[in-house]
N, C-alpha and C positions, 0 to 999 in steps of 0.2 A: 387540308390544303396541300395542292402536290408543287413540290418546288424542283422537280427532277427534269421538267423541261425548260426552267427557269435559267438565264445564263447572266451574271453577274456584271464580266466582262467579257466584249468578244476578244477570240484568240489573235494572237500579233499577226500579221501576216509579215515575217521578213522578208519574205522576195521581194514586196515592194520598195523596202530599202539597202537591200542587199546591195552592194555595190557603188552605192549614191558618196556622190560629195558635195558637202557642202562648201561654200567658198562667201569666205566674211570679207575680203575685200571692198574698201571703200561704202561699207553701211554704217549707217551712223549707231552708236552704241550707248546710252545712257545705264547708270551704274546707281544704286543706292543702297545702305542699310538699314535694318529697322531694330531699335534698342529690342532686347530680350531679357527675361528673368527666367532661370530656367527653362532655357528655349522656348518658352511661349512668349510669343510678339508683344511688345505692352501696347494694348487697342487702340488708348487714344490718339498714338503715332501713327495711325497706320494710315486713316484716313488723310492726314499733312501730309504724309509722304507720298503717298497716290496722288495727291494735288500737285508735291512740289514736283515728280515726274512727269507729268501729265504737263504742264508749262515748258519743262525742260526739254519735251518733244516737239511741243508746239515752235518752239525759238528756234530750235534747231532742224525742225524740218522733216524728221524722223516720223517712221510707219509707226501708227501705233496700232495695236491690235484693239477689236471692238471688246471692253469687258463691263460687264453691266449694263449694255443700253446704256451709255453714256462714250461720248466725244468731244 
């Protein structure tokens, strides 16, 4: 099997962010933590906390990004 034309990830392209500003003004910002044990996330938290963010955008009006097939 040849893997030498295989590419893993594509290369960055910075020019297209070269120069760019971002500007946070006035967007809504939701924040959360997720307990850890040796920095692995403890699981059963993970899905409540995706819940409880997920409410906390809805109330507040905030973009949410599509993740899972689920809104």
């Amino acid at each position: 099997m040849e893997t030498d034309d295989l590419e893993c990830c594509p290369e960055l392209n910075v020019e297209k962010w070269d120069h760019k500003t971002v500007v946070w003004e006035n967007k809504k910002f939701i924040r959360e933590t997720i307990p850890t044990f040796f920095h692995i996330p403890f699981y059963p938290m993970i899905g409540k906390k995706m819940m409880k963010l997920h409410t906390a955008a809805l109330k507040s009006e905030a973009t949410i990004p599509v993740l899972f097939g689920w809104r």
